[in-house]
C-alpha positions in Angstrom: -33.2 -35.1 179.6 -32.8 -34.5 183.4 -32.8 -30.4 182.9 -36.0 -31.1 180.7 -37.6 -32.8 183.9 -36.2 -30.6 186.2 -37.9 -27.5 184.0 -41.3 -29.7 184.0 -41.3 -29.9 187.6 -40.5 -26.4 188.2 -43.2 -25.5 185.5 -45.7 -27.6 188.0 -44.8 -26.2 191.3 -44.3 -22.1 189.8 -47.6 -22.1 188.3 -50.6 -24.1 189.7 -53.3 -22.0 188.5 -52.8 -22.8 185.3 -54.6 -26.0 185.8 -58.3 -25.6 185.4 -60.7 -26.6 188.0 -62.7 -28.1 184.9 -60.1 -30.1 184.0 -61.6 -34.0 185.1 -64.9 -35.4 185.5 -65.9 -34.8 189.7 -68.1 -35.6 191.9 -70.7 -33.8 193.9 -68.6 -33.5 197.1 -65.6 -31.8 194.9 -68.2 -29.5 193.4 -69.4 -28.1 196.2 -66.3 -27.6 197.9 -64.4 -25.6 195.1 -67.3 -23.9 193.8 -69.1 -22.7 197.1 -68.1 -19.5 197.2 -69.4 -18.5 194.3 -72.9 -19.5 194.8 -74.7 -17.4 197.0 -78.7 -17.0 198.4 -80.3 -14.4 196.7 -82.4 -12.4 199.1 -85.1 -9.8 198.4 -85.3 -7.1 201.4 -87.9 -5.2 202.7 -86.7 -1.9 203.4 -89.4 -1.0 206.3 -89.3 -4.2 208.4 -84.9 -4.7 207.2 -85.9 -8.4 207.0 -86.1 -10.6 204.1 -89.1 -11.0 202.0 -88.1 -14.0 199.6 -85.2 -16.0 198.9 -83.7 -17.6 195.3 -79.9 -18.2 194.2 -77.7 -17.0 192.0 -73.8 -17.4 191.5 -71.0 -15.6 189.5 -70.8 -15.6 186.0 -67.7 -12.9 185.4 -64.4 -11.9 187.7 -66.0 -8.6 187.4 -69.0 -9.4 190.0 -71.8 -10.4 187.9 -74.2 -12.6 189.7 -76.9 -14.6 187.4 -80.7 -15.2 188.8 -84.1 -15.8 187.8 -86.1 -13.0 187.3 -89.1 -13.8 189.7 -86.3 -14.3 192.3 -85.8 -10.3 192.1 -88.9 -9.2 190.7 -90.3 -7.1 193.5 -87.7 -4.3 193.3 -88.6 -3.7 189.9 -91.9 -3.3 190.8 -91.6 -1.6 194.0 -88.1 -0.5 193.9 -89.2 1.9 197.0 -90.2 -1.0 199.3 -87.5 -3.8 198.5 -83.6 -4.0 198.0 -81.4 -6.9 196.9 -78.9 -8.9 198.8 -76.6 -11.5 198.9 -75.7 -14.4 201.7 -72.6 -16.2 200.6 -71.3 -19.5 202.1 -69.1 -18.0 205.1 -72.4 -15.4 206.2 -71.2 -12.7 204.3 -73.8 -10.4 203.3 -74.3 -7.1 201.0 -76.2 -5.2 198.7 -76.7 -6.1 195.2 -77.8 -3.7 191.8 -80.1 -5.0 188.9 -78.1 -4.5 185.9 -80.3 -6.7 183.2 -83.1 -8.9 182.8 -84.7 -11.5 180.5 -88.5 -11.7 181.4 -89.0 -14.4 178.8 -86.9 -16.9 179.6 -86.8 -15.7 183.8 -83.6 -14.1 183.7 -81.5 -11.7 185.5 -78.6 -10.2 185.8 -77.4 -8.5 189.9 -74.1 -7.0 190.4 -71.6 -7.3 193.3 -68.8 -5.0 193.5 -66.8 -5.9 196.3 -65.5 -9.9 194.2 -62.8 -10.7 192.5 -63.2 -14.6 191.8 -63.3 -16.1 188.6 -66.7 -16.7 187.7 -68.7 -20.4 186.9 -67.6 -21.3 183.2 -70.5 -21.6 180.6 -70.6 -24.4 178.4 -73.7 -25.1 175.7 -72.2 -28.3 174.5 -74.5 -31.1 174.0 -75.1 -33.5 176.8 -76.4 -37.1 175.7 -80.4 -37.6 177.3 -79.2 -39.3 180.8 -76.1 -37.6 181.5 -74.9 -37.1 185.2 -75.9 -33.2 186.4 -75.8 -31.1 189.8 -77.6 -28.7 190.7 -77.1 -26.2 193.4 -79.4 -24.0 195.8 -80.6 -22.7 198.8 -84.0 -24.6 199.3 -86.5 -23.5 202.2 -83.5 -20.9 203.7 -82.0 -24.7 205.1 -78.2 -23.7 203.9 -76.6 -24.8 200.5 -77.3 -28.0 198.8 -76.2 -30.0 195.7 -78.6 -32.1 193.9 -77.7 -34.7 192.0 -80.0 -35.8 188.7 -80.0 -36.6 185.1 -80.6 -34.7 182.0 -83.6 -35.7 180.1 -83.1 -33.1 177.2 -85.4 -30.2 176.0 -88.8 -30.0 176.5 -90.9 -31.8 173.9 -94.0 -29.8 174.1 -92.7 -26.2 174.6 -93.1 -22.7 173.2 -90.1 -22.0 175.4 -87.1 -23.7 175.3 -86.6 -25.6 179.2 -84.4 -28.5 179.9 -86.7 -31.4 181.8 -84.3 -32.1 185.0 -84.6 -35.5 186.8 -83.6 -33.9 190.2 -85.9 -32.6 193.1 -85.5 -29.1 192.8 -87.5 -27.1 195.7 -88.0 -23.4 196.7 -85.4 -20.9 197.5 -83.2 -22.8 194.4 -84.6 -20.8 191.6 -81.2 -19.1 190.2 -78.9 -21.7 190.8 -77.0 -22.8 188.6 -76.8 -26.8 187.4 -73.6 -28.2 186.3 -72.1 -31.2 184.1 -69.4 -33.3 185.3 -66.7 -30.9 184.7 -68.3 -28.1 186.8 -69.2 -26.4 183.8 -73.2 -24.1 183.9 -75.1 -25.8 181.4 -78.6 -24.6 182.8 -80.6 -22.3 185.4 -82.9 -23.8 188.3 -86.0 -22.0 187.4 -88.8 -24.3 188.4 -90.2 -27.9 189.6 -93.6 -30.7 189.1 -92.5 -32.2 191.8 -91.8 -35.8 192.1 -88.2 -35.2 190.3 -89.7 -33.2 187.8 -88.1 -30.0 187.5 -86.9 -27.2 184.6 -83.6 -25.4 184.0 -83.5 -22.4 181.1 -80.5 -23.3 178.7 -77.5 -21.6 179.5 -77.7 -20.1 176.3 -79.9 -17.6 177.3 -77.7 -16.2 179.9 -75.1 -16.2 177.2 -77.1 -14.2 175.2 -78.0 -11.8 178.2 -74.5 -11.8 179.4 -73.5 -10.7 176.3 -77.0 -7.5 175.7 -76.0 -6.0 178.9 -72.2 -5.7 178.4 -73.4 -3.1 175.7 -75.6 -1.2 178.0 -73.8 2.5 178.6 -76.8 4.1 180.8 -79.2 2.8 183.0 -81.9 0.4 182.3 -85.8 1.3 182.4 -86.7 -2.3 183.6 -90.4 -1.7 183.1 -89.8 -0.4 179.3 -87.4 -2.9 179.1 -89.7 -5.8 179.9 -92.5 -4.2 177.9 -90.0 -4.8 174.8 -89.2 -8.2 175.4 -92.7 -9.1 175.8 -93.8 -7.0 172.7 -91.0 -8.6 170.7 -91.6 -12.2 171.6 -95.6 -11.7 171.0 -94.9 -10.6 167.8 -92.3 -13.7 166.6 -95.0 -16.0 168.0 -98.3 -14.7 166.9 -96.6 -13.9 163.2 -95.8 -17.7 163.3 -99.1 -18.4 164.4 -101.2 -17.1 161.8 -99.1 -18.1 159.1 -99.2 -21.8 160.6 -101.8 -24.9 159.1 -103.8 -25.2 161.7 -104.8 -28.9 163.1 -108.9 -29.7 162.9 -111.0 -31.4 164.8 -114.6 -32.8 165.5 -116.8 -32.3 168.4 -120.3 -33.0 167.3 -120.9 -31.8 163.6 -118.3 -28.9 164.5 -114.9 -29.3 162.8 -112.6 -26.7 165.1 -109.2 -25.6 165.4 -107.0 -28.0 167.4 -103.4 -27.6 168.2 -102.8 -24.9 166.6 -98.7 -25.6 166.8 -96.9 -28.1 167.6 -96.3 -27.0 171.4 -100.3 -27.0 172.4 -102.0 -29.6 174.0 -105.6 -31.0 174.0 -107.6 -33.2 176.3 -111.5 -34.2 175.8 -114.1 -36.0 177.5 -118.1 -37.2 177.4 -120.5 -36.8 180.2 -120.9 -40.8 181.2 -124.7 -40.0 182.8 -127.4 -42.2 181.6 -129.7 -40.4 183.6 -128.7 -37.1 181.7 -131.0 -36.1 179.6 -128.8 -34.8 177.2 -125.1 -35.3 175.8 -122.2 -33.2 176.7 -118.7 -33.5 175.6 -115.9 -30.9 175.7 -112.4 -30.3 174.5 -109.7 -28.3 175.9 -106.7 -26.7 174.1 -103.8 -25.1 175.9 -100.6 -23.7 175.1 -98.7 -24.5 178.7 -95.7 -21.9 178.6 -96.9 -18.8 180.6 -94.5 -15.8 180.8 -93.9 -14.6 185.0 -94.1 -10.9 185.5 -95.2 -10.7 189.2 -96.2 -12.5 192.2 -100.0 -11.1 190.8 -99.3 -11.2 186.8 -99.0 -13.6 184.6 -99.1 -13.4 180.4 -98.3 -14.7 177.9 -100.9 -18.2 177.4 -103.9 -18.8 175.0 -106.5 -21.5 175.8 -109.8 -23.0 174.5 -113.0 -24.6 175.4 -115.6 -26.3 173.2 -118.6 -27.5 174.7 -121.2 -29.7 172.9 -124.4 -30.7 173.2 -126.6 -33.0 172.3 -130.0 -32.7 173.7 -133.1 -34.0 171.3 -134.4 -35.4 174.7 -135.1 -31.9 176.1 -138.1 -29.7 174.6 -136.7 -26.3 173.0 -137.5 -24.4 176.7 -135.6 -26.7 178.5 -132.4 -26.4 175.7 -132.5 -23.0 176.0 -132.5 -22.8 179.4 -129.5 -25.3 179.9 -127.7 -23.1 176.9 -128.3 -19.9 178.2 -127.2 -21.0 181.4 -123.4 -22.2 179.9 -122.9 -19.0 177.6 -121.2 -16.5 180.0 -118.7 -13.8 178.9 -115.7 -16.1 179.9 -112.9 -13.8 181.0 -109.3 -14.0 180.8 -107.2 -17.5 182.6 -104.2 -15.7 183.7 -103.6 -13.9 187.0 -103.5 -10.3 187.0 -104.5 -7.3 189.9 -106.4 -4.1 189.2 -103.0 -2.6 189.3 -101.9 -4.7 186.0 -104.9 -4.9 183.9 -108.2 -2.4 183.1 -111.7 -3.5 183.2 -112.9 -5.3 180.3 -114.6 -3.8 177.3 -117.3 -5.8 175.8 -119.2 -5.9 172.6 -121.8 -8.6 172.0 -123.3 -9.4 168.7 -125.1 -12.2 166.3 -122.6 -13.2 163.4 -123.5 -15.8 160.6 -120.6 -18.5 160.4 -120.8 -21.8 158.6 -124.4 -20.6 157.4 -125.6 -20.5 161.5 -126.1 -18.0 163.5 -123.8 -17.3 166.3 -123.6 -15.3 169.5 -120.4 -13.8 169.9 -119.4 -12.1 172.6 -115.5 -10.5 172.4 -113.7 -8.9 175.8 -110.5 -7.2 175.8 -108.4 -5.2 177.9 -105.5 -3.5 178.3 -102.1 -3.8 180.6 -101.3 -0.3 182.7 -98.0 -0.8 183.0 -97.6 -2.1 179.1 -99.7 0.4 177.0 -98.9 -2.0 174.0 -100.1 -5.0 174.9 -104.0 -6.7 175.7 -106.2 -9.6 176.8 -108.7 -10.8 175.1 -111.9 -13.4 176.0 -114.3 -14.7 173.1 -117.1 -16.4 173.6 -119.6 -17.8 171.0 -122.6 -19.8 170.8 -124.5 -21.1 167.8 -127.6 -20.5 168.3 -129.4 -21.4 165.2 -130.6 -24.8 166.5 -133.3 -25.6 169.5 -131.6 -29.1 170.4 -127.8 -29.0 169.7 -125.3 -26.6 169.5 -121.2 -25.9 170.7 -120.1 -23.1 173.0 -116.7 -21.6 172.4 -114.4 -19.8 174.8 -111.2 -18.3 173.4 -108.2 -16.5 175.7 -105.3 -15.1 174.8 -102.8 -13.2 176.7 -100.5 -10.3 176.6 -100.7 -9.7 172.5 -100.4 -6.6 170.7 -104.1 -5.4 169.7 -103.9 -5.8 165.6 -102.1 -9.3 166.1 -105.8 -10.5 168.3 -108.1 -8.6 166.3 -106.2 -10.8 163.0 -106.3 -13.9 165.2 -109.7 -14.0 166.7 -111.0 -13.4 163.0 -109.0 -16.8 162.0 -109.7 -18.7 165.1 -113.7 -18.2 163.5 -113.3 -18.7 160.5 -111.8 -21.9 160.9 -115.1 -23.0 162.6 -117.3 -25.0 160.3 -120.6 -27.0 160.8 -120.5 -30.1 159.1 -124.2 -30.6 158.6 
């Protein structure tokens, strides 16, 4: 019995990396401490000036110097990979370059690479966490030095096209790539984005798995504009497919039944003019879907939204209707941000279409992405117009879709307009 001790002991004492740092629940001071050095600030460089242009952060995920991130935390070099360069600012001041090796533009992604480490990286963990459970999550916020947040885990999103875990924690900028932790110092998401007010987003570290995984089968260099053309393309295509193939939800505005959420991740708000002095009656309803996809500081995609406008107005003689309608029907152009160096003009046609036995005005918009040949806005508007004292307006966007897939669901969106009356 004693040489069995005696072998224990020796066991202990020859071999103390065996035990795990994951091995008992910690606290935030024990976090930080043993896990600092592999969390760094992720810094964008311009080249010209040799100063930094933005900050995120990102920490190891392999022994081999991978470095996980949020795509809009490096998303400059891709698109002006002569003007910026990549860097890292680890706890002790040391600095150096870093190389892009992957990305995930959907779910704000990426992968850098630091040659010059030989630490074991953060471990990954998807196992469930019950809605409440302690996290941490760590950062650089405003360039202020290294913090740990703690918060508490309030499960996925509910109303989401996107999968994002809602993070009771005050996540601010400059933390974007961090990672967040359960009580064992195990990644189980990626600081991405913040409400405010301890409302704030991590990406599943499921993704990163998945990402890990893609670019550990990459044997040549990656085209990161081609490559976030396909991911775009690809998603766009699961969605819309899903779309269209959906039951759409109605509703009423007016004598108008419309389309309404048209899945379960949109979301609709309404409301009626409250002037008695009006001489007419207006109500509207909105639709959104609120995920939008981040390509650049200038370019977003990735969204649809709706408008319906109603009116009422059997108070106003048929001039006075006309010129109130006319005045609302504009060709309503695209919601998402994007530069001349993103998007073309528009293209317009503009015609009179019979839905629902009434004439409509229909006015349809698209255009195309420069950098992303395959992929295209479009705006809709129409206007019935058969009627001198009522009538709905309609405004239709949708972002970054592949042209058949709008041309298929523009046509449903109007034919799923009917006039009651």
């Amino acid at each position: 019995m004693k040489k069995l001790i005696q072998m224990v002991i020796l066991f202990v004492v020859t071999c103390p990396l065996s035990i795990s740092i994951y091995a008992r629940p910690v606290d935030a001071e024990y976090l930080y401490e043993t896990l600092k050095n592999r969390i760094y600030q992720i810094q964008v460089i311009d080249i010209a000036s040799d100063k930094k242009s933005s900050i995120g952060s990102g920490f190891l995920v392999s022994e081999s110097g991978l470095i996980a991130t949020n795509y809009h935390v490096i998303s400059d070099v891709i698109h002006s990979p002569d003007q910026y360069r990549i860097e890292y600012l680890s706890h002790d001041g040391t600095t150096g370059e870093l190389q892009l090796r992957d990305i995930d533009v959907i779910h704000d992604l990426a992968i850098i690479y630091r040659g010059d480490v030989k630490l074991e990286g953060l471990e990954l963990s998807t196992d469930k966490l019950a809605k409440g459970a302690h996290i941490y999550s760590l950062g650089n916020p405003h360039d202020l030095g290294m913090t740990i947040i703690e918060g508490t885990f309030n499960g996925l999103l509910e109303k989401s096209l996107y999968e994002k875990i809602l993070f009771s924690g005050a996540l601010n900028p400059g933390m974007s790539g961090g990672p967040a932790l359960d009580r064992k110092g195990r990644v189980i998401g990626i600081n991405v984005s913040t409400a405010g007010n301890d409302l704030s987003f991590l990406v599943p570290v499921r993704y990163l798995e998945k990402l890990l995984e893609n670019s550990e089968k990459q044997d040549k260099p990656v085209n990161f504009l081609a490559r976030i053309e396909e991911q775009l393309y690809n998603n766009q295509f699961k969605y819309m497919e899903a779309l269209l193939s959906s039951k759409w939800e109605t509703m009423t505005l007016g004598e108008v039944e419309l389309p309404a959420e048209l899945e379960n991740y949109f979301k609709c708000w309404g409301q009626t003019d409250d002037d008695k002095e009006q001489l007419y009656i207006h109500s509207y309803s909105a639709c959104a879907s609120p995920d939008s996809i981040y390509i650049s500081s200038s370019f977003d995609t990735g969204n649809i939204d709706f408008r319906y406008d109603w009116y009422d107005a059997d108070k106003l003689n048929m001039f006075q209707f006309y010129s109130l309608y006319s005045r609302e029907f504009s060709d309503s152009y695209s919601t998402n941000r994007a530069s001349k160096e993103d998007v073309s003009n528009y293209k317009c046609n503009t015609d009179f279409v019979s839905l629902s036995d009434k004439t409509w005005k229909v006015a349809m918009c698209i255009r195309n992405y420069k950098k992303f040949k395959s992929l295209y806005d479009l705006s809709l508007t129409m206007a019935q117009v058969s009627d001198y004292d009522k009538g709905v307006i309609i405004n239709l966007n949708a972002t970054g879709i592949a042209k058949d897939s709008l041309m298929k669901f523009s046509r449903q969106f109007m034919e799923n307009v009917h006039w009651q009356n």
